[in-house]
N, C-alpha and C positions, 0 to 999 in steps of 0.2 A: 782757853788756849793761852801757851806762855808768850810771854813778850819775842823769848828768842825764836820762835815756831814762827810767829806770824812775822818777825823780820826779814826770816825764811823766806814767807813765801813770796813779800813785796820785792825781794831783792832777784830770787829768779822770774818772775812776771817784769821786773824791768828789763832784765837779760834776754828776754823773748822779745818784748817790744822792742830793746835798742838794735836785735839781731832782725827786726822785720819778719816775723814767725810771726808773733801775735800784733793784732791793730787795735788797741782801746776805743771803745764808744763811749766813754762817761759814763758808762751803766758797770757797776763791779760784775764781773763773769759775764758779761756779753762782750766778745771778742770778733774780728775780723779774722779772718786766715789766710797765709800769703800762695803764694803757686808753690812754695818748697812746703810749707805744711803741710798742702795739700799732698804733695805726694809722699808725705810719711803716710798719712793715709790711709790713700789709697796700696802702698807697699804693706800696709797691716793687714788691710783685708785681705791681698790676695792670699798673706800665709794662711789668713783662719778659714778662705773661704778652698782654700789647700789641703788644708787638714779634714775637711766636711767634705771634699770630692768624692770619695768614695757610697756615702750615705744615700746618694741623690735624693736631697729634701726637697721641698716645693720651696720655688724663691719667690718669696713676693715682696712689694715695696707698697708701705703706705707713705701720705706724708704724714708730716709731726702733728697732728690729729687725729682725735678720737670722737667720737659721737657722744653728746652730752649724755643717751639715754645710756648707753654700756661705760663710758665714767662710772656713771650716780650706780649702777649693777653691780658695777667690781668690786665695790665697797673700798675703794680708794679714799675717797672723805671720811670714811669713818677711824682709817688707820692713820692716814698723813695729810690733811686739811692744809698744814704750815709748808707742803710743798709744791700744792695745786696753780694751776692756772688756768682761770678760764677765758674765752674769748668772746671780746664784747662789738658792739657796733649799731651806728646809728642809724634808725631807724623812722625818725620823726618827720613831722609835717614843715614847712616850713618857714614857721612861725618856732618851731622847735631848735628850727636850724638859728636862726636870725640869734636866740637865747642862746646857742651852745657859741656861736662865733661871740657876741660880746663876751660873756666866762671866759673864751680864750685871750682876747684882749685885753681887759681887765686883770688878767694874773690871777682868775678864779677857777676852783677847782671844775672840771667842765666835764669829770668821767660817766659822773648822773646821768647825763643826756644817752649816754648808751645803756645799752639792754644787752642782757646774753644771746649768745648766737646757740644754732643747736651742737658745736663744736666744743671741743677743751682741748688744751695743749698735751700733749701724747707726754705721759710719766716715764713709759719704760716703750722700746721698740715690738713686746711682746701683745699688750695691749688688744690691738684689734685681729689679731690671732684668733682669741677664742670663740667670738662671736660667728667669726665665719667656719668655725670646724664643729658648728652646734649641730647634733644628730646623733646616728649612729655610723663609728668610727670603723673601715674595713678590717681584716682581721689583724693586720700589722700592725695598724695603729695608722698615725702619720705625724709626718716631723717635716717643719718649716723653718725657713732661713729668712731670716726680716734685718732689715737695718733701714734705718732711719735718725733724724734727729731728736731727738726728747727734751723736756723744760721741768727743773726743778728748782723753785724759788730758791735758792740759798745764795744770795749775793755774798759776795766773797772776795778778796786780795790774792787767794790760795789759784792760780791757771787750771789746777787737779782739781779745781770745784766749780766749774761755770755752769752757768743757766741752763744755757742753749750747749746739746753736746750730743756726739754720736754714738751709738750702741748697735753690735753688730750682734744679733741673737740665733740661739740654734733653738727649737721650742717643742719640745717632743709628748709626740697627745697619746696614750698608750693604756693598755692595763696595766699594773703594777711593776708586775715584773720585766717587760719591755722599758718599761720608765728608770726603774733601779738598772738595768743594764747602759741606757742611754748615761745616767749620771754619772756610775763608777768610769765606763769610757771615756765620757770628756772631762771628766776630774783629773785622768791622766795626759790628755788630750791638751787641755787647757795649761796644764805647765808643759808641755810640750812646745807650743805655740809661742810661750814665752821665753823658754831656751834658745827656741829657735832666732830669736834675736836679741838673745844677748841676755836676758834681763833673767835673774832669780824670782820667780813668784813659790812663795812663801805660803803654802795653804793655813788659813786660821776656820776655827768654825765662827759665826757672826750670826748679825738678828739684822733687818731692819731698822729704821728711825722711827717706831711707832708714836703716837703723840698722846701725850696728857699721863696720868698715873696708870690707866688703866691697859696704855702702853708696857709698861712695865710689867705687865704682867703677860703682854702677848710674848715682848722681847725675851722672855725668859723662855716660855715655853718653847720657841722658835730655835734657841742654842741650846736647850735638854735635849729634843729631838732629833737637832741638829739636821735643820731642813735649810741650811743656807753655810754654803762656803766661801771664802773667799779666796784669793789669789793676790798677797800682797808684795807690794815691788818697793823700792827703797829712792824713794825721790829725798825729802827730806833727812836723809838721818834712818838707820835700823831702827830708832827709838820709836819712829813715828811713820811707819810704812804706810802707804795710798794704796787704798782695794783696787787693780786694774779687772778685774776677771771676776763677775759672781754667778754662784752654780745655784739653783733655786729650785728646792723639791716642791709642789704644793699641793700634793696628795689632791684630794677630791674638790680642793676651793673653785676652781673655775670650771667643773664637769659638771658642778651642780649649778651655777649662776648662769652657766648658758646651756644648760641641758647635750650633754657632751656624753655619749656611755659606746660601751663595746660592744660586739656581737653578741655577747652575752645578757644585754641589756644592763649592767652594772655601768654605773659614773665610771668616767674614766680617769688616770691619774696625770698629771703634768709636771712638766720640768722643764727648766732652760737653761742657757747660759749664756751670758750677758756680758762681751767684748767693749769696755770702753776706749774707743778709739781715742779720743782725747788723751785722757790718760798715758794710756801704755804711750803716746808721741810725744809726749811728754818724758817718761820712762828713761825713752831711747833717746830722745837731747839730753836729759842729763846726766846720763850714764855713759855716753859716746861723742857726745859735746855737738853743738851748733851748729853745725855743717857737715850734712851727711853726705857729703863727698865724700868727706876723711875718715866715715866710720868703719869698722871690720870689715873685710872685704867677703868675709863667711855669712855676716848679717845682710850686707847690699844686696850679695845675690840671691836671697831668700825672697827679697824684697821688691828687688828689681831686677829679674833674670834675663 
């Protein structure tokens, strides 16, 4: 990253703290949210959950967890390890306890003393999606609307890159061709959503952050295919667009990992689309400035009717 990118980023993440948007924890990308953040928001969702009126998907809400056993399933650690989180907690007797209080007094490392829970921090809001649509699928198929929080270690200076952040998903479980209908629709859907307030998203084809060399080789396969789009919006600079919006084909990956098929008995195929709420409020303060009072009055009432 160039020195001027990341001066970038430190200098509008000051502009949100000294505007009382975002509240610093001492942890890089862990942030507070103030009541006006919140309601960019919640003004996001209702466009995208505006745009998916029509579909009537099943809404569900998990929290920002997932079950260690459909984690370690998804094959999550195999692709992205460098952005895992697991959840830990202690568990000891206490004589265990007495050991873990001194470590904390002392200024000693004290995380030993916990153990993994059967929890991990939820990667994407789609997650525990598939686990529960394991069977066989009625004949349409079915498509589900999730939002939640998600945690991806990249500590960061960059507000476009925090820890803790929100993802609004549409997740559509189908045979192929219902799945290829779903995607081309919200591939226009999805800059749709972003017109609607204000913001150019910029489709590019993309890969994930696979890890190690061996990544390299899935990243590639991933944009030949071209099973992953994005939707980029111009926070820093044309030069250096932030992904607000990714569309995510994954053919048979999670029909076969939770046994997932059609009336036909055939695996079923999957797809989502992945709203980061963070981002695009981001997007729109700095493409309409700090106080959405003042913004277009075409955007507000999208936003807030």
């Amino acid at each position: 990253m160039s020195t001027a990118l990341s001066q970038l980023h430190k200098s509008f993440q000051q502009e949100l703290i000294a505007a009382k948007l975002l509240v610093p924890t001492g942890v890089p990308g862990i942030y507070g949210r103030s009541g006006v953040f919140e309601s960019i928001i919640d003004g996001i969702d209702l466009v995208v959950r505006t745009a998916s009126a029509a579909d009537e998907a099943e809404v569900l809400r998990f929290p920002p967890v997932v079950t260690r056993a459909n984690f370690v399933k998804s094959g999550y650690m195999k692709s992205f390890p460098q952005l895992a989180g697991s959840v830990h907690a202690f568990m000891g007797n206490d004589k265990d306890h007495l050991e873990l209080l001194r470590q904390i007094e002392a200024g000693e490392e004290w995380s030993q003393g916990l153990k993994p829970t059967e929890v991990v921090l939820k990667p994407a809001a789609c997650y525990p999606v598939y686990p529960t649509a394991t069977g066989t699928l009625p004949e349409e198929g079915r498509l589900f609307d999730v939002l939640s929080y998600c945690f991806r270690h990249e500590p960061s200076d960059d507000p476009a890159r925090m820890q803790m952040f929100r993802m609004h998903e549409l997740v559509r479980i189908a045979d192929p061709e219902r799945v290829q209908v779903f995607r081309d629709t919200w591939f226009e859907r999805g800059q749709k959503v972003l017109a609607d307030l204000g913001l150019d998203g910029r489709p590019d084809v993309a890969n994930d952050p696979f890890f190690g060399r061996g990544g390299k080789v899935l990243a590639a396969g991933q944009r030949e295919q071209q099973l992953k789009f994005e939707l980029l919006v111009s926070i820093y600079g044309d030069e250096n667009p932030t992904a607000c919006v990714s569309l995510n084909y994954h053919q048979e990956h999670f029909a076969h990992l939770f046994e997932i098929k059609t009336q036909k008995g055939e695996y079923a195929h999957t797809a989502c689309i992945g709203f980061g709420m963070e981002r695009i409020a981001l997007a729109l303060l700095k493409k309409h400035g700090l106080d959405p009072k003042a913004w277009p009055t075409k955007v507000r009432s999208v936003m807030w009717p």
